[in-house]
C-alpha positions in Angstrom: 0.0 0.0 0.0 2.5 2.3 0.5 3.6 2.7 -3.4 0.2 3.5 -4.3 -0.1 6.3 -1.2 2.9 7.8 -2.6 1.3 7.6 -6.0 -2.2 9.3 -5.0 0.1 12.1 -2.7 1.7 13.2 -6.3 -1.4 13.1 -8.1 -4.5 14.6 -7.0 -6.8 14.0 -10.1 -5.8 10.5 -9.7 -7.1 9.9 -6.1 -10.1 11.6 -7.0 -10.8 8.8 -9.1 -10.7 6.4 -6.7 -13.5 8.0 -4.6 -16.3 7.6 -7.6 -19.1 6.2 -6.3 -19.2 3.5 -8.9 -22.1 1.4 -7.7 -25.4 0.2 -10.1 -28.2 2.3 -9.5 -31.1 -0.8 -9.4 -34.1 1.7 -9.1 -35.1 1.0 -12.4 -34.9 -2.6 -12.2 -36.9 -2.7 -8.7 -39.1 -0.2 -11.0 -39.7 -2.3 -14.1 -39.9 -5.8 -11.9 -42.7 -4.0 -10.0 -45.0 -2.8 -12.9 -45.2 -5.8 -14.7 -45.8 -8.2 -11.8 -48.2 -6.1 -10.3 -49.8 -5.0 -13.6 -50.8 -8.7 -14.4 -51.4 -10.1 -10.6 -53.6 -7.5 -10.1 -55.4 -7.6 -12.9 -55.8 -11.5 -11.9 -56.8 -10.4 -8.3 -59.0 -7.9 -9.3 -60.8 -10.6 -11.4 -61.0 -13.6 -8.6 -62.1 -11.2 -5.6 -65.6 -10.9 -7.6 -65.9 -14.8 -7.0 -69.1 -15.7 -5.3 -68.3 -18.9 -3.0 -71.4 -21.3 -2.2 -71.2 -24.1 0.3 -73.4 -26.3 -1.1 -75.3 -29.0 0.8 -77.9 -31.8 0.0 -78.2 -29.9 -3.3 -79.4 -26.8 -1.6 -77.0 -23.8 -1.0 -76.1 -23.0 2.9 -76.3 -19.3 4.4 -73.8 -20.4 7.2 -70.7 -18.8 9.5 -68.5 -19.9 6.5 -70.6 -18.3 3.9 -70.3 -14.6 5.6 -66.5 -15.1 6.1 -65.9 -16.0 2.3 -68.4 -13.4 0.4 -68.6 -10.6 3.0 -66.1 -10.1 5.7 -63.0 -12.5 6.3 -62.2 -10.8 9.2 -62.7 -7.5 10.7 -59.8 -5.1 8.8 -60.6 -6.7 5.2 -64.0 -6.8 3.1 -64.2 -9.9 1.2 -63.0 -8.4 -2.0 -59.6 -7.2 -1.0 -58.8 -10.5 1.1 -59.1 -12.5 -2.0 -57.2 -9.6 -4.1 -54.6 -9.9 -1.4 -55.0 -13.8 -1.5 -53.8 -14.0 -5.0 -51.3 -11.4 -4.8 -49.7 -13.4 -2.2 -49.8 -16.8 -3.6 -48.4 -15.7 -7.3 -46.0 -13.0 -6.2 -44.3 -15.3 -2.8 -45.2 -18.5 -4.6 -47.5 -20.1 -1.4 -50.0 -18.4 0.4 -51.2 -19.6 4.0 -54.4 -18.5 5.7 -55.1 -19.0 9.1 -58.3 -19.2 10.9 -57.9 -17.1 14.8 -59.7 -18.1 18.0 -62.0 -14.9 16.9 -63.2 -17.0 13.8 -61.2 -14.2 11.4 -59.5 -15.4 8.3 -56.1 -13.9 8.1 -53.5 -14.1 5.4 -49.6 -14.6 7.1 -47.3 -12.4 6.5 -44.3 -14.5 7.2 -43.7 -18.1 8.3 -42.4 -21.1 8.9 -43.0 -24.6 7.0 -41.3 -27.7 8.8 -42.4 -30.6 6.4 -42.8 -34.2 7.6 -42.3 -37.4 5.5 -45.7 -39.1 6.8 -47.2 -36.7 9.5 -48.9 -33.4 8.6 -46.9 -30.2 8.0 -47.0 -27.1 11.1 -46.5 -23.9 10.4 -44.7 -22.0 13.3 -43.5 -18.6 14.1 -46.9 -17.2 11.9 -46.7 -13.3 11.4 -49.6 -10.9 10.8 -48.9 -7.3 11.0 -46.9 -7.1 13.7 -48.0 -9.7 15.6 -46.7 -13.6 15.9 -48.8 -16.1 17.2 -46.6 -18.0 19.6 -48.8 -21.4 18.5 -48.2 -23.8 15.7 -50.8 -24.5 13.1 -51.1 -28.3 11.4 -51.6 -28.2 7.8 -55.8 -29.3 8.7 -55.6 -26.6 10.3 -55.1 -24.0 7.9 -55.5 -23.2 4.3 -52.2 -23.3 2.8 -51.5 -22.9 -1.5 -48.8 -22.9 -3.7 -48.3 -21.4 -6.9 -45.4 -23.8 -8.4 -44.6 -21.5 -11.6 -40.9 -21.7 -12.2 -41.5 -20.3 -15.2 -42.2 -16.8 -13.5 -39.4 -17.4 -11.2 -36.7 -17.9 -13.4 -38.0 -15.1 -15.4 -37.7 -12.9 -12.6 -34.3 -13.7 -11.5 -33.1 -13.6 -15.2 -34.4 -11.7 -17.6 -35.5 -8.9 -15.2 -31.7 -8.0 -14.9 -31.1 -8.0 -18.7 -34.3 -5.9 -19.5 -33.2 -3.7 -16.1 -29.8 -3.1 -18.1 -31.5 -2.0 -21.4 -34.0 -0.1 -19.7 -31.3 2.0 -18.5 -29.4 2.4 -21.7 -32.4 3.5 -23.2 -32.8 6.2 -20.1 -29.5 7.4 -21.2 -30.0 7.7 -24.6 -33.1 9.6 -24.6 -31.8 11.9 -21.9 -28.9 12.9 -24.6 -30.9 13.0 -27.7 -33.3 15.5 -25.5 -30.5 17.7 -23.9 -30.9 21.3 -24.2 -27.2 22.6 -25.5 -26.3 26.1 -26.1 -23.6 28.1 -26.8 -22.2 31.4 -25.4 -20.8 34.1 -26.7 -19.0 36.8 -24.5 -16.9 39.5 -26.0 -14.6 40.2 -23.3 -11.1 41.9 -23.0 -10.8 40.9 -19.7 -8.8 37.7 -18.8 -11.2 35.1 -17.0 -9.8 34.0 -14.1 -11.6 31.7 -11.5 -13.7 34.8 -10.1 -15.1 35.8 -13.1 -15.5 32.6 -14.5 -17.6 32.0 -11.2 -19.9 34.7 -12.1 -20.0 34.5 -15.7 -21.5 30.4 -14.5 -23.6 31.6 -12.4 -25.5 33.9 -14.5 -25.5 30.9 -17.6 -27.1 29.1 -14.9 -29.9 31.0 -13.8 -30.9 31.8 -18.0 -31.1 28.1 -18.1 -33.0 27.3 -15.5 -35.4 30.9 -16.5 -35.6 29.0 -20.1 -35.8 25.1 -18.6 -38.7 25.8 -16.3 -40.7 28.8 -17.1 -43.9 28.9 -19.8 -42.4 32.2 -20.7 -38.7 33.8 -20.2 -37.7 37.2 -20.3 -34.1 38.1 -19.9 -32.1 41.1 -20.4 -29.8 41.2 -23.8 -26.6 42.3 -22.8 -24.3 44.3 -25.5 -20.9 41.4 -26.0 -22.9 38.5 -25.1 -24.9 36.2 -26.6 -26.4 32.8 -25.7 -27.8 30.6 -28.8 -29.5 26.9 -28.5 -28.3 24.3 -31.1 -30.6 21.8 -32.5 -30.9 18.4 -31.9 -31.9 16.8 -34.6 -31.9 13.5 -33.0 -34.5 14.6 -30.4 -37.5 13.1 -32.5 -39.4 11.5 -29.9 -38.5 7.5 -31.1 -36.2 6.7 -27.8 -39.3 7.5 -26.3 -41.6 5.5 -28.4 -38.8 2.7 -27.5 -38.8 2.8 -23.9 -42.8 2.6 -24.5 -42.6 -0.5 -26.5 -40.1 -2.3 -23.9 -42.1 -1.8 -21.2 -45.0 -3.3 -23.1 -42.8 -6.3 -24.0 -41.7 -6.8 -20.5 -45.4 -6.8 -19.4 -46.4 -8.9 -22.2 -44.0 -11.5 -21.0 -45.1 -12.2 -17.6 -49.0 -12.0 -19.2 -48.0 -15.3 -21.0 -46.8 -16.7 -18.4 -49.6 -16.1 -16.1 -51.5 -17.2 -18.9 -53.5 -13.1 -19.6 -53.9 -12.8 -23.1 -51.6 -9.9 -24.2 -54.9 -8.3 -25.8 -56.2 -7.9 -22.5 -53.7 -6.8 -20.6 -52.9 -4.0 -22.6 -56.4 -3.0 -23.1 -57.2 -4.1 -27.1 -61.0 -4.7 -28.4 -59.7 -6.9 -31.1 -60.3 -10.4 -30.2 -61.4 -9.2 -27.3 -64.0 -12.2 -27.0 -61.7 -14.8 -28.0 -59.3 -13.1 -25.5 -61.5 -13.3 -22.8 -62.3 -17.2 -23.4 -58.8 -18.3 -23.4 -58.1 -15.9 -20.2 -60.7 -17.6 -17.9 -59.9 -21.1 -19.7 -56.5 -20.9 -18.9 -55.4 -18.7 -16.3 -58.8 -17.8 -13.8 -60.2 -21.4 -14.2 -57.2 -23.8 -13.1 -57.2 -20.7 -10.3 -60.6 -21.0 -9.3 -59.8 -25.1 -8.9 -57.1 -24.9 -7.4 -58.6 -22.4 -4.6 -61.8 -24.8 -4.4 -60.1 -28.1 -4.0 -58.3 -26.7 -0.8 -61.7 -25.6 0.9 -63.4 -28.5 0.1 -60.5 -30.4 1.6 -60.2 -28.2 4.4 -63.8 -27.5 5.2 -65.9 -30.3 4.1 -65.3 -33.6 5.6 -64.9 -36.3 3.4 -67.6 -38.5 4.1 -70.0 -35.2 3.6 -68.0 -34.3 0.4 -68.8 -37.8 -1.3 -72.4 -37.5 -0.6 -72.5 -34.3 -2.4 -71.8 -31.6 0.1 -69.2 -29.1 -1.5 -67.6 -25.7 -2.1 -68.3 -24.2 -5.3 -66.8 -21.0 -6.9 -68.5 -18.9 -9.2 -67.9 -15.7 -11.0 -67.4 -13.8 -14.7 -66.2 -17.5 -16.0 -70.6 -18.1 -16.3 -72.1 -17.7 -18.9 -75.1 -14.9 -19.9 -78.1 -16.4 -20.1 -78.9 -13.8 -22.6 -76.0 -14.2 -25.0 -76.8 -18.1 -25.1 -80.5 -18.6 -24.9 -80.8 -20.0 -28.0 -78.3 -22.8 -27.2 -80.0 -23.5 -24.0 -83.4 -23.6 -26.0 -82.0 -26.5 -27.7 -80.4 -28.3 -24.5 -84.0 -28.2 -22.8 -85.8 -28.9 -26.0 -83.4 -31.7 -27.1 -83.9 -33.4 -23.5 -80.2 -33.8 -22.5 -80.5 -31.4 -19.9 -83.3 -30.9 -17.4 -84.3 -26.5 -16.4 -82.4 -27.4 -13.3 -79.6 -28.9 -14.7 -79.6 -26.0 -17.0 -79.4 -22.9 -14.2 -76.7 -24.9 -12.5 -74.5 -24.8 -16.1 -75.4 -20.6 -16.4 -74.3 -20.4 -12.5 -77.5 -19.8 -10.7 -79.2 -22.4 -7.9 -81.6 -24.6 -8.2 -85.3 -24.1 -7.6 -88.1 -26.0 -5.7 -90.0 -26.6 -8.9 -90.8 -30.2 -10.2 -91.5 -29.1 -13.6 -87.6 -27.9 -14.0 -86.7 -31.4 -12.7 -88.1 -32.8 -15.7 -86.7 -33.7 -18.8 -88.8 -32.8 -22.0 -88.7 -33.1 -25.9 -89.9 -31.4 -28.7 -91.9 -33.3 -31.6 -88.9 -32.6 -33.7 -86.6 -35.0 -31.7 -88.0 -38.5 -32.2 -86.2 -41.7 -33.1 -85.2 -42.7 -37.0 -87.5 -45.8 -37.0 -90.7 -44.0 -36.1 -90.9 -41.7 -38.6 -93.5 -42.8 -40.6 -92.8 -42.6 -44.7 -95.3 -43.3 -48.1 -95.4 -46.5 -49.7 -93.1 -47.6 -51.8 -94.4 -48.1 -55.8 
């Protein structure tokens, strides 16, 4: 070390250098990683907080403890609405999710935990964080509602690409910042030598016509006889690094939509194919959701003998269908006798009604069998 003090004591420029704060500014990574994971779980959230769960028993839906706690108020800090918002963003964004029912009969999602997993006993959960409070009890896995997300697509993505787009993302920052810089030149007819004092004054007075031209509507300033102060064009200050940082953020978006299974139409707000867009969003991304969500109540809240005499958990929401938009196809399921009226409101999402006739299956006199039509004699 000594060499290189003796170096830095000759040459002050030099150790300068060395105190350059030469670290990566990551804001617009942790920027850019934000928006497009919350853009899409969000929009997922938004969609499975207007779910309507129904406990469902000898056929007949129940109005029970379990139905307010699902549909209307979890617990006493969340409406029903933002807990399963909250639900999804949790189980996509930290992969698992784990919902614990309290002593008060409130459902609250952990913040933090602890999973210790047992080969052939049941999994506790320990050290269980909500707010700021830790419950000093353990949960067993019956006890609770725990999910997990298992996407390593979105993982990997997350860890990886996120850094590269990150990198261009700033590049880009760069380069628009320079193809959009004011420059100017100045002019100053002067006899007098500049030294550092008048150099200091001659700065300071640049400075305060730039900032009179940078942030003001309208600027007035005095003309002064042996100076002048010209802007040069940029011609490269068309607007297309701008365009360009638009189009990346889209793409990085778009990404995790596919992932997440959002069709990119959607997601970025487009009416074309907005239909078929909205078919293959609930087919592939809100349905698989929906049953992976149901599967754990039904396990968790409906005891298995009850559960195979017909007793369930159903969720239902904008996957249903209008009855309007398809009554001529349900015309032809009740006409064609393959479903019964009952049968029928279940498929469109309602409940079934005390009404024999809908338990019936009927036909129309255009659906008969081949060998009883009856035909002219043959000549």
């Amino acid at each position: 070390m000594g060499f290189l003090d003796s170096v830095l004591r000759r040459n002050k420029d030099l150790e300068s250098l060395f105190d350059l704060d030469l670290t990566y500014d990551t804001s617009h990574r942790a920027y850019l990683k934000k928006m497009a994971l919350e853009t899409c779980i969000n929009f997922i959230g938004r969609t499975i907080s207007q779910s309507d769960f129904r406990i469902v028993e000898n056929g007949k839906r129940q109005l029970n403890d379990w139905h307010y706690l699902l549909n209307v108020r979890p617990n006493t800090d969340q409406s029903a609405s933002d807990f399963w918002q909250r639900f999804i963003y949790e189980l996509i964004h930290e992969n698992e999710v784990l919902v614990i029912l309290t002593d008060n009969n409130d459902l609250l999602i952990a913040d933090s935990f602890s999973r210790i997993e047992y080969a052939v006993y049941p999994d506790i959960f320990k050290d269980v964080t909500v707010k700021d409070y830790t419950f000093r009890r353990t949960f067993n896995m019956d006890e609770v509602i725990y999910l997990t997300y298992n996407n390593e697509k979105l993982s990997k993505f997350m860890e990886g690409m996120f850094e590269d787009f990150a990198d261009l993302f700033t590049r880009m920052i760069e380069t628009s910042k320079h193809s959009n810089q004011i420059r100017a030149t100045v002019n100053v007819d002067s006899t007098q030598s500049l030294d550092e004092k008048n150099r200091n004054k001659l700065q300071n007075f640049i400075d305060k016509l730039f900032n009179a031209f940078r942030k003001n509507a309208i600027a007035i300033v005095p003309k002064l006889k042996g100076f002048e102060y010209d802007e040069v064009a940029n011609g490269s200050a068309n607007g297309k690094s701008i365009d360009e940082i638009i189009k990346l953020k889209k793409s990085l978006i778009a990404d995790v939509a596919d992932i997440l299974g959002i069709p990119n139409a959607l997601i970025h707000g487009e009416l074309s194919d907005y239909e078929t867009s909205i078919k293959a969003y609930l087919k592939f991304c809100i349905n698989p959701l929906n049953k992976k969500i149901s599967d754990e109540l039904n396990a968790k809240l409906i005891e298995k003998d009850a559960y195979l005499k017909g007793d369930k958990i159903q969720i239902r929401g904008i996957a249903e269908l209008n009855p309007l938009e398809v009554a001529n196809a349900v015309d032809k399921l009740r006409a064609s006798g393959v479903y019964n009226g009952n049968e029928i409101r279940e498929k469109l999402g309602d409940e079934r009604v005390d009404n024999p006739s809908l338990d019936e299956y009927v036909i129309t006199k255009n659906y008969q069998f081949a060998n009883s039509v009856e035909g002219g004699e043959v000549g």
